[in-house]
LUMFI-419937 format. One record per residue (C-alpha): residue number from 1; residue in three letters; x, y, z. Coordinates in Angstrom, 1 decimal, padded with zeros to 4 digits. Example, Ala and Ser with C-alpha at 12.3 -4.5 7.8 and 13.67 -1.06 7.14 Angstrom:
// LUMFI-419937
+-----+---------+--------+--------+--------+
: num : residuo :     px :     py :     pz :
+-----+---------+--------+--------+--------+
:   1 :     ALA :  012.3 : -004.5 :  007.8 :
:   2 :     SER :  013.7 : -001.1 :  007.1 :
+-----+---------+--------+--------+--------+
This chain:
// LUMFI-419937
+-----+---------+--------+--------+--------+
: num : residuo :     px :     py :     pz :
+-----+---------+--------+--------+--------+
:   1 :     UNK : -015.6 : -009.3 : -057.4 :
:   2 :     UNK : -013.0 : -010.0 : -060.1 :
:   3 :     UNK : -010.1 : -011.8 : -059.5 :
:   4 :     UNK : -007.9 : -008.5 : -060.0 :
:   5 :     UNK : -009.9 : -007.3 : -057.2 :
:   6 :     UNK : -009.3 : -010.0 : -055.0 :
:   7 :     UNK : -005.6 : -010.1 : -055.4 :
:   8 :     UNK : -005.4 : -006.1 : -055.0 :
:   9 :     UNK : -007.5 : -006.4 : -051.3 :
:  10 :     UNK : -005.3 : -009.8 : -050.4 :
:  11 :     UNK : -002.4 : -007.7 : -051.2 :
:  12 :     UNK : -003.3 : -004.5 : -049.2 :
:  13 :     UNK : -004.2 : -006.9 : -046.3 :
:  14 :     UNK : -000.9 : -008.4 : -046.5 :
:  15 :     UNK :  000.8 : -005.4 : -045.8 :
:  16 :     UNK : -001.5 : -004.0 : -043.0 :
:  17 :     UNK : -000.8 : -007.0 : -040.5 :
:  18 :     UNK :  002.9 : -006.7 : -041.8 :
:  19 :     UNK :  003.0 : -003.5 : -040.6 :
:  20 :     UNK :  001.1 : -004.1 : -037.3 :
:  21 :     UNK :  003.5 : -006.9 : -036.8 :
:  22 :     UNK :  006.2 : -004.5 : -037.4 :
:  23 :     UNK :  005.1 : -002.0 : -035.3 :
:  24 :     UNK :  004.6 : -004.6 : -032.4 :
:  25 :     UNK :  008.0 : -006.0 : -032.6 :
:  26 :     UNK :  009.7 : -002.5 : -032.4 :
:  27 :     UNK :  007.4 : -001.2 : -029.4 :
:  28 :     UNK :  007.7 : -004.9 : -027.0 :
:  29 :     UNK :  010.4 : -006.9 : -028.7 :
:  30 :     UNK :  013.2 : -004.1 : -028.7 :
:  31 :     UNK :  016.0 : -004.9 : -025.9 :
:  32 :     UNK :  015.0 : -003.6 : -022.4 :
:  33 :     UNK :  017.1 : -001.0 : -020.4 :
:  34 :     UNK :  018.0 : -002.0 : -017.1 :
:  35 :     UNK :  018.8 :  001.4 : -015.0 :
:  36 :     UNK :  021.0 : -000.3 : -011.8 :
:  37 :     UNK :  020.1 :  000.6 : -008.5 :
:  38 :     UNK :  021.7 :  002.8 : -006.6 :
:  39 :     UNK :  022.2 :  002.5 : -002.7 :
:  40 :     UNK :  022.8 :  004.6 : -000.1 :
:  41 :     UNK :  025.7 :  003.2 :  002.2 :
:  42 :     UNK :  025.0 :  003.5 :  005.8 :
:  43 :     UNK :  027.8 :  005.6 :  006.7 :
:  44 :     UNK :  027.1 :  004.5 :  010.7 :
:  45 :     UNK :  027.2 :  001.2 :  010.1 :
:  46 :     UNK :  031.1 :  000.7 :  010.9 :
:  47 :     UNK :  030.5 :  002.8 :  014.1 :
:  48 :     UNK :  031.1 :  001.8 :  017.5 :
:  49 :     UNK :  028.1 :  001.7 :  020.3 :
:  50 :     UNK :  027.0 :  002.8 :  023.1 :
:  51 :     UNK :  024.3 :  000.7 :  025.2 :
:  52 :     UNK :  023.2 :  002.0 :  028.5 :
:  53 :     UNK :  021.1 : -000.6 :  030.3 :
:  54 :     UNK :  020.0 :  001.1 :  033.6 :
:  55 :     UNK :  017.9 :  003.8 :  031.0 :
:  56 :     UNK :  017.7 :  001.8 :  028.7 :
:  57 :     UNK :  019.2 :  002.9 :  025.3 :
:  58 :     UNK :  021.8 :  003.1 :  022.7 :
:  59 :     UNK :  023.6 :  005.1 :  020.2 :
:  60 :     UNK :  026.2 :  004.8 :  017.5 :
:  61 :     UNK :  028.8 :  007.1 :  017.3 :
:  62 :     UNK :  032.7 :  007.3 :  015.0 :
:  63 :     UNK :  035.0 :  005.2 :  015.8 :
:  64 :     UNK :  038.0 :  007.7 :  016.7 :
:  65 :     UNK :  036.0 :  009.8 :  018.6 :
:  66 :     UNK :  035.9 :  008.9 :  022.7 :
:  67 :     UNK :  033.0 :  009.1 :  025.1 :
:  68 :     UNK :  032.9 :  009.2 :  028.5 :
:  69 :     UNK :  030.1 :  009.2 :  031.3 :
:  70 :     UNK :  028.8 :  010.6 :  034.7 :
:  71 :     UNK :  026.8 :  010.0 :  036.9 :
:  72 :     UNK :  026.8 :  013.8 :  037.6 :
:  73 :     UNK :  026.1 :  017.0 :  035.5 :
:  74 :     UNK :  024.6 :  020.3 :  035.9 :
:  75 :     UNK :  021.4 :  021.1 :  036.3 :
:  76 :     UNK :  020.3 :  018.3 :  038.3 :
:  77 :     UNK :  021.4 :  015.5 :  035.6 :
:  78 :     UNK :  022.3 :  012.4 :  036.8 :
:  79 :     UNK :  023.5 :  011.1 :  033.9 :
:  80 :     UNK :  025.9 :  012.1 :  031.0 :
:  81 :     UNK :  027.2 :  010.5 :  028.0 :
:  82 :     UNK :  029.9 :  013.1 :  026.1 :
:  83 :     UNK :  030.7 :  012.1 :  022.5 :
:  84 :     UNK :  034.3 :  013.4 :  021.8 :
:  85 :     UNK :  034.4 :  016.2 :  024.2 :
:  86 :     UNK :  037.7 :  018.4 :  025.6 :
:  87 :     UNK :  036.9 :  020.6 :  028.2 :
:  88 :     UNK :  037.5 :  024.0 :  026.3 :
:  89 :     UNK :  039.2 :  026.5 :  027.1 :
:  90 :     UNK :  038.7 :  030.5 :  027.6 :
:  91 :     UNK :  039.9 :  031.2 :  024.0 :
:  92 :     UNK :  037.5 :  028.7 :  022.5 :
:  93 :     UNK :  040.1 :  025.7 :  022.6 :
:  94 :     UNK :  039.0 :  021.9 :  022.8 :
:  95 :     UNK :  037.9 :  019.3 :  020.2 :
:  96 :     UNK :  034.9 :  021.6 :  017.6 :
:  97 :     UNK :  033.0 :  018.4 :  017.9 :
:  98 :     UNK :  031.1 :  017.4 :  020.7 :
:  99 :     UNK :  027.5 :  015.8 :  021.6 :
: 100 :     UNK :  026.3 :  015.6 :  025.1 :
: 101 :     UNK :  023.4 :  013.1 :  026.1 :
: 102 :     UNK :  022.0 :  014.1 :  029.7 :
: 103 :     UNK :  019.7 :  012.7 :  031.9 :
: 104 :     UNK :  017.3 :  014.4 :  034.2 :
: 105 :     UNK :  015.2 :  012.9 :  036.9 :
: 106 :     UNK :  011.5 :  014.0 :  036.2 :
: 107 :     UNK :  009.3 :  015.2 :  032.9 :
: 108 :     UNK :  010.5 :  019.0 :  032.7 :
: 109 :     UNK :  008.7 :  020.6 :  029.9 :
: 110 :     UNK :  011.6 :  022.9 :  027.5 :
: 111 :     UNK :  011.0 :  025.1 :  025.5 :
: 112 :     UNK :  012.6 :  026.7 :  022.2 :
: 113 :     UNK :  011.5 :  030.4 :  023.0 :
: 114 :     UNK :  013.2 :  032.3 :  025.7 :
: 115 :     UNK :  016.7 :  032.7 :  026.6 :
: 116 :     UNK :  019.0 :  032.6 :  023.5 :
: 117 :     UNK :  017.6 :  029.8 :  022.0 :
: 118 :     UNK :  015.6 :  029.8 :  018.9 :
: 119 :     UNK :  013.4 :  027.0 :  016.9 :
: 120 :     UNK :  015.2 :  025.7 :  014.0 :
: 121 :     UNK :  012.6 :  022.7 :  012.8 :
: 122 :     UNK :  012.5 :  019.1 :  013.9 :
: 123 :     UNK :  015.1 :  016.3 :  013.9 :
: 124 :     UNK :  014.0 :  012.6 :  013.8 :
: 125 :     UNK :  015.0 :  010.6 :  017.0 :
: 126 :     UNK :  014.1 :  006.7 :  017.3 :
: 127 :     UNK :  011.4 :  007.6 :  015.2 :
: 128 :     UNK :  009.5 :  010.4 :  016.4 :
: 129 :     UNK :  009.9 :  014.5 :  015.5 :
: 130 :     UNK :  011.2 :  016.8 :  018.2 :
: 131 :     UNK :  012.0 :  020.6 :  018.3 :
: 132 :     UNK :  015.5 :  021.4 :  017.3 :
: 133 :     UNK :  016.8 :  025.3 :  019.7 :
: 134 :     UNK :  019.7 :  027.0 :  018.2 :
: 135 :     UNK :  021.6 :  028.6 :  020.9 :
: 136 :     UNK :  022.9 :  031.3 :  018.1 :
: 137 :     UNK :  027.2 :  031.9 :  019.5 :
: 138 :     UNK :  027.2 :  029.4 :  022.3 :
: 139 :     UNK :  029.7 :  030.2 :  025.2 :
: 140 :     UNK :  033.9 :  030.3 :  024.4 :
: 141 :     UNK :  033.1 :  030.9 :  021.0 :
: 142 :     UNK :  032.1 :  027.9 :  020.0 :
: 143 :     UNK :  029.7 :  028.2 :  017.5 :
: 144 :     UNK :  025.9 :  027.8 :  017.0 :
: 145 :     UNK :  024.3 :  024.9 :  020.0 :
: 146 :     UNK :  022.4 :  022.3 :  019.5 :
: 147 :     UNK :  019.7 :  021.7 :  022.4 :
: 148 :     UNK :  016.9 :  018.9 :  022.1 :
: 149 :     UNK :  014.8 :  017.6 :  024.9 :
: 150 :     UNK :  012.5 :  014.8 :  024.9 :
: 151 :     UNK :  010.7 :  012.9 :  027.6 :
: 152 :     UNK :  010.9 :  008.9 :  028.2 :
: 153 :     UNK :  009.7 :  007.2 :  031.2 :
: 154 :     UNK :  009.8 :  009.5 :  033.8 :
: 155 :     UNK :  013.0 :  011.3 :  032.7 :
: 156 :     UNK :  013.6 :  014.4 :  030.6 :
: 157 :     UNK :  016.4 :  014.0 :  028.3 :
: 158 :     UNK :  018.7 :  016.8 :  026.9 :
: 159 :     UNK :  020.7 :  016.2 :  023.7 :
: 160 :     UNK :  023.0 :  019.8 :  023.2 :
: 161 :     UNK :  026.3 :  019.8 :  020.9 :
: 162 :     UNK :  028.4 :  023.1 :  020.3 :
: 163 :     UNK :  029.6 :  024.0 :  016.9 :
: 164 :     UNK :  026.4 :  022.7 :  015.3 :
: 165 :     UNK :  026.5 :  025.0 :  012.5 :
: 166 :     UNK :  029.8 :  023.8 :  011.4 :
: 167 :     UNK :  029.1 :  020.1 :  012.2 :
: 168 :     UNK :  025.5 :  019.4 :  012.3 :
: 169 :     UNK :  025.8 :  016.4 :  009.5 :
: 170 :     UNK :  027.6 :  014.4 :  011.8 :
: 171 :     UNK :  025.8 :  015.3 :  014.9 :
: 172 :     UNK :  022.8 :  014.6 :  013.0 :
: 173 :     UNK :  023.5 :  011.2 :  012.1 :
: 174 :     UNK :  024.9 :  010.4 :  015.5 :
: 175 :     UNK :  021.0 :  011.1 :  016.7 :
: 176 :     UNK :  019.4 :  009.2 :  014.3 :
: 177 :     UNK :  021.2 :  006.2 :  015.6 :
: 178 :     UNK :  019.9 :  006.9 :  018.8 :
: 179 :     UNK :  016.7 :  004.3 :  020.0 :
: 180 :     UNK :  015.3 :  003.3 :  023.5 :
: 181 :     UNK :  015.9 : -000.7 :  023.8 :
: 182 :     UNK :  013.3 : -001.4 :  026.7 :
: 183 :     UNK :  009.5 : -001.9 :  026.4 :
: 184 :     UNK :  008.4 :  000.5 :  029.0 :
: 185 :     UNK :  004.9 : -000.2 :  028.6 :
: 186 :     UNK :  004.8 : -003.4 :  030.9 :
: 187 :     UNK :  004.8 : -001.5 :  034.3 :
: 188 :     UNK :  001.3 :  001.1 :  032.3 :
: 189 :     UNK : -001.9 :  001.5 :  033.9 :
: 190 :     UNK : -005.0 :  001.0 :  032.1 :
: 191 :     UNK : -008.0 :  003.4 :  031.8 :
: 192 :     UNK : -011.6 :  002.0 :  030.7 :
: 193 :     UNK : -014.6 :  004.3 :  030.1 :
: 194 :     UNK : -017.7 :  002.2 :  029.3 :
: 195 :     UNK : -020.0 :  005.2 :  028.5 :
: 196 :     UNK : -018.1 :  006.0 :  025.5 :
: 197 :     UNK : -016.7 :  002.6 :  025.2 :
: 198 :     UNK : -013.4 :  002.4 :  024.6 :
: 199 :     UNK : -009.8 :  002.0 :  026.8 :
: 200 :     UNK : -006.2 :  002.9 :  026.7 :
: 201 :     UNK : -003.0 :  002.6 :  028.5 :
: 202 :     UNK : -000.9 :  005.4 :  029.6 :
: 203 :     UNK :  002.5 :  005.8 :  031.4 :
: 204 :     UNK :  002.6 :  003.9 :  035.1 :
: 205 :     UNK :  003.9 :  007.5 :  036.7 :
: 206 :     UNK :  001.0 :  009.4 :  035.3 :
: 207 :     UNK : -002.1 :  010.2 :  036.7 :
: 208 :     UNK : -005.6 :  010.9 :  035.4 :
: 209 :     UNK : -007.8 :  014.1 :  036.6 :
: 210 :     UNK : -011.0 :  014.5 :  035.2 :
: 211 :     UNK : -011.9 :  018.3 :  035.2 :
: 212 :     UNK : -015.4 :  019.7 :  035.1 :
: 213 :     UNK : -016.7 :  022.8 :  033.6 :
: 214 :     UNK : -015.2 :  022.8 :  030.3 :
: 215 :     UNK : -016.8 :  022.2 :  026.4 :
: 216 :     UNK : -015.7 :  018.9 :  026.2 :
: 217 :     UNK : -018.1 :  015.7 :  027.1 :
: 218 :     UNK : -015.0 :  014.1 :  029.0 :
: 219 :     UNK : -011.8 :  015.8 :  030.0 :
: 220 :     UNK : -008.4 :  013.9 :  031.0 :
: 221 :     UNK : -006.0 :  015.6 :  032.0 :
: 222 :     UNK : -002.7 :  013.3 :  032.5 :
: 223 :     UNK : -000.4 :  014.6 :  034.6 :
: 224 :     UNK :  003.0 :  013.0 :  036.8 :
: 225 :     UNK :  003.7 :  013.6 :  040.8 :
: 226 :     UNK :  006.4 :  016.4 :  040.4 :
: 227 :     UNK :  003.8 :  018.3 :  037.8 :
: 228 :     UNK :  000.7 :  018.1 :  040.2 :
: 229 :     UNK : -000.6 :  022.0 :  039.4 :
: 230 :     UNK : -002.6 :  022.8 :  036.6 :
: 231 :     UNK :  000.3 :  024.3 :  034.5 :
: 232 :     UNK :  002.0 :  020.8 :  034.8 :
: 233 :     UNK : -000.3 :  018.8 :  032.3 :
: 234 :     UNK :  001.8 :  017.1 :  030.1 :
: 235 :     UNK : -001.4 :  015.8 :  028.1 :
: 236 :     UNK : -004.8 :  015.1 :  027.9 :
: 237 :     UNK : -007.8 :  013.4 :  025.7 :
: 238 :     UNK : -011.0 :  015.6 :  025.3 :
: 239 :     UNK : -014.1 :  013.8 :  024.0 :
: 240 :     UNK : -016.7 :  016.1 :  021.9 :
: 241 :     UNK : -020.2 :  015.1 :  021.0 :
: 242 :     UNK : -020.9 :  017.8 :  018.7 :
: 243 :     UNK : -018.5 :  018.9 :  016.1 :
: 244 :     UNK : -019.1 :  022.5 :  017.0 :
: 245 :     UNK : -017.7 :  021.8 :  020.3 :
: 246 :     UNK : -014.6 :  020.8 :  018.8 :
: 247 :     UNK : -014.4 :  023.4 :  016.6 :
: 248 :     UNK : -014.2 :  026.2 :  019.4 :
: 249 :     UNK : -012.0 :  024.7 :  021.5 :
: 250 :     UNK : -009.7 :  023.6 :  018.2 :
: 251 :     UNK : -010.5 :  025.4 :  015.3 :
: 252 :     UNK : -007.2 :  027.5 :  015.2 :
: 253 :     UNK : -006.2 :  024.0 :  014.2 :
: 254 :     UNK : -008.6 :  022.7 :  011.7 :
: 255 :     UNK : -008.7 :  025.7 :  010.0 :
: 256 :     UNK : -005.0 :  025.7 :  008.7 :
: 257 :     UNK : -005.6 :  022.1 :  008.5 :
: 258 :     UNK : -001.6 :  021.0 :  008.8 :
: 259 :     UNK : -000.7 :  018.1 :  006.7 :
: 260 :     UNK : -001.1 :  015.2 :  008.7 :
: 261 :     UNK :  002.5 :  013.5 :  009.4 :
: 262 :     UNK :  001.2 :  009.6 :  009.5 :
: 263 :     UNK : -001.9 :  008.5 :  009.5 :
: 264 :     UNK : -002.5 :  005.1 :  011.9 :
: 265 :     UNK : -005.6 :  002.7 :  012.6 :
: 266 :     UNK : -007.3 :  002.5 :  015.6 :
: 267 :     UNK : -009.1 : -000.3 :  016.0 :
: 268 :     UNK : -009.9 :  000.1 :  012.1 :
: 269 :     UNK : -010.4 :  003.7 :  011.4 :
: 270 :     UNK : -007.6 :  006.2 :  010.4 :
: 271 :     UNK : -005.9 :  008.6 :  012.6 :
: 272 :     UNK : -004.7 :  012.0 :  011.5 :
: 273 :     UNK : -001.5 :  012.6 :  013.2 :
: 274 :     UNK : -000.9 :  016.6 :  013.3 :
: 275 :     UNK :  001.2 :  019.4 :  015.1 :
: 276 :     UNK :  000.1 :  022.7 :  016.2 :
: 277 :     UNK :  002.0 :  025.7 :  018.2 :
: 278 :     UNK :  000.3 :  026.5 :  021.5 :
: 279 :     UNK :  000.8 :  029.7 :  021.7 :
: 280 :     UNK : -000.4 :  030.6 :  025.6 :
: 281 :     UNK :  002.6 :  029.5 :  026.3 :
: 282 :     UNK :  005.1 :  028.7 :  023.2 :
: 283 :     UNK :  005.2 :  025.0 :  023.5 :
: 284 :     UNK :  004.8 :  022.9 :  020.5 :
: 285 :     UNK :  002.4 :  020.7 :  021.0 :
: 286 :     UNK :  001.0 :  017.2 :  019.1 :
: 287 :     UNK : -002.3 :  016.5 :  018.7 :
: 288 :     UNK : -004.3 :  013.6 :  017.3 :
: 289 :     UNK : -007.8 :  014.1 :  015.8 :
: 290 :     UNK : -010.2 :  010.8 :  015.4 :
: 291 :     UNK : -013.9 :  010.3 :  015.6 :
: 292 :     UNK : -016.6 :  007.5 :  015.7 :
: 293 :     UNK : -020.4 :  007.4 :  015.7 :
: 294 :     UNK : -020.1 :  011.5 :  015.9 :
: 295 :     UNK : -018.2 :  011.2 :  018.7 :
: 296 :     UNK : -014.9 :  013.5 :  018.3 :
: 297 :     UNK : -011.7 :  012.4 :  020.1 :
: 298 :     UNK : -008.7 :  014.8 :  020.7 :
: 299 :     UNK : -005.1 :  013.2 :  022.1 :
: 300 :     UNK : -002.6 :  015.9 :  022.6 :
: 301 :     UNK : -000.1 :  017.3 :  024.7 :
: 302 :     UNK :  003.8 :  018.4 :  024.1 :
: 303 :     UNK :  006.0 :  017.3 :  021.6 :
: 304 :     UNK :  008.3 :  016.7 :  024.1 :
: 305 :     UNK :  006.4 :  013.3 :  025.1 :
: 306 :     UNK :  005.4 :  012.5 :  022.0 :
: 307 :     UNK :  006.9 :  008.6 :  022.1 :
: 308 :     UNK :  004.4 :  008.5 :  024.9 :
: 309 :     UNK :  001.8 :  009.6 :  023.4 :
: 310 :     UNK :  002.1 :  007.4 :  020.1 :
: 311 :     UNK :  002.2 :  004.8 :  022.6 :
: 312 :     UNK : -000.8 :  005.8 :  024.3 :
: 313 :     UNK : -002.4 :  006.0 :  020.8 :
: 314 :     UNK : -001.6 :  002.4 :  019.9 :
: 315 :     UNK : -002.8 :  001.4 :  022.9 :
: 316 :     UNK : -006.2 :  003.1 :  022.0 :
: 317 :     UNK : -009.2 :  000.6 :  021.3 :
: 318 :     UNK : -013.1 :  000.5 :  020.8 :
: 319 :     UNK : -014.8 : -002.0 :  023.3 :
: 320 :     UNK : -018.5 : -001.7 :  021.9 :
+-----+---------+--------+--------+--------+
């Protein structure tokens, strides 16, 4: 190679890693953006709150609105906790923004459908979902109602707010501040099968049938003292050994396969959470499906006791 050569090829070398280097200091060395982040204020965190420590719980609620309690109410409540409420009057008078917070003794099992009330989605409270009824013109004109039940501990309680159509973001938020502060799983019984081998722990005022006759390998059928009859179960675990067992008793399920809303570990496998409409008897139901060793495990019951029944699911373990 001549020396011309040489000097061309040095030169054309040159200008390649010059250019790399270029193009390496332009794509990493260049100054970096910095986007800043923005945060949503809690707009509840200047509130004042409530704490209730005979049931248990608390709530945040605005700071100029009163409260005030009974022991008393209608339909068989014994307690009452009114946000901001003025009696109101026959020409639809009184504050337009209320939230009631009732206590009932008992697990009484509401539903959306029937009446005037109507399903309107789900609304997060202390971290489960529960059925939101619209009670379309609630009485002295007040509006669209609220009405949410849920069951805790042996009591059925009834959230219901008038003029929800007009003032749903701040009853909304009011809920979500809402949390049980006692462990109520200290006083729950504990139920072992060792033919399938595993255990759990369900509320201390339930008890456990086990009826005969059906598809399933085991039946439970949990139940509490003032729902004794068979209409009363408030949940129940079925155990399948063959998939096609499960599939006739739940395939109107697993067919539309709903997205699962969290998925958990029991005991190291995953857990499908997922919700399907019973509709015998229009209540919405929860229902979790797991399986081991071809063994198929259903938890389910109403939505209305579904804080129970994630309880009841943690509480869920393998013993061989």
């Amino acid at each position: 190679m001549t020396f011309k050569k040489r000097q061309i090829l040095t030169t054309i070398a040159a200008i390649a890693i010059l250019a790399g280097a270029y193009v390496w200091a332009i794509k990493y060395l260049k100054p970096q953006e910095h986007h800043a982040q923005t945060l949503t204020p809690d707009q509840t965190a200047n509130w004042k709150t409530y704490k209730n420590d005979k049931y248990g719980f608390e709530v945040r609620y605005p700071t100029t609105w009163p409260i005030t309690t009974s022991k008393t109410g209608r339909d068989n409540r014994i307690f009452v906790l009114a946000i901001n409420h003025v009696e109101p009057t026959s020409d639809g008078g009184g504050l337009p923004k209320y939230l009631y917070i009732s206590i009932e003794p008992g697990e009484n099992i509401y539903s959306c459908v029937g009446g005037r009330k109507e399903p309107l989605g789900y609304i997060v409270i202390d971290g489960n979902q529960y059925e939101k009824c619209i009670n379309p013109g609630s009485y002295f004109n007040q509006g669209d109602g609220l009405y949410v039940t849920l069951i805790h501990s042996g009591f059925t309680y009834v959230f219901s707010a008038d003029f929800y159509d007009k003032n749903h973001t701040t009853v909304d938020q009011i809920l979500s501040t809402f949390k049980f502060t006692k462990d109520e799983t200290t006083d729950w019984k504990t139920y072992s099968n060792g033919k399938y081998g595993f255990e759990l722990s369900y509320p201390g005022n339930w008890s456990i049938n086990t009826p005969t006759g059906t598809k399933t390998a085991l039946y439970l059928s949990f139940r509490t003292a003032d729902r004794a009859a068979e209409s009363g179960e408030l949940a129940a675990l079925n155990v399948y050994i063959s998939e096609q067992d499960l599939k006739d008793s739940y395939g109107f399920v697993l067919d539309k396969r709903p997205s699962p809303l969290q998925i958990v570990e029991i005991s190291g496998l995953p857990v499908s959470v997922q919700e399907a409409s019973v509709k015998d008897n229009w209540q919405s139901s929860v229902l979790f499906f797991f399986n081991k060793n071809g063994v198929y495990y259903v938890l389910g019951g109403s939505a209305q006791v579904r804080d129970d029944l994630l309880k009841v699911l943690s509480s869920f373990k393998f013993t061989k």
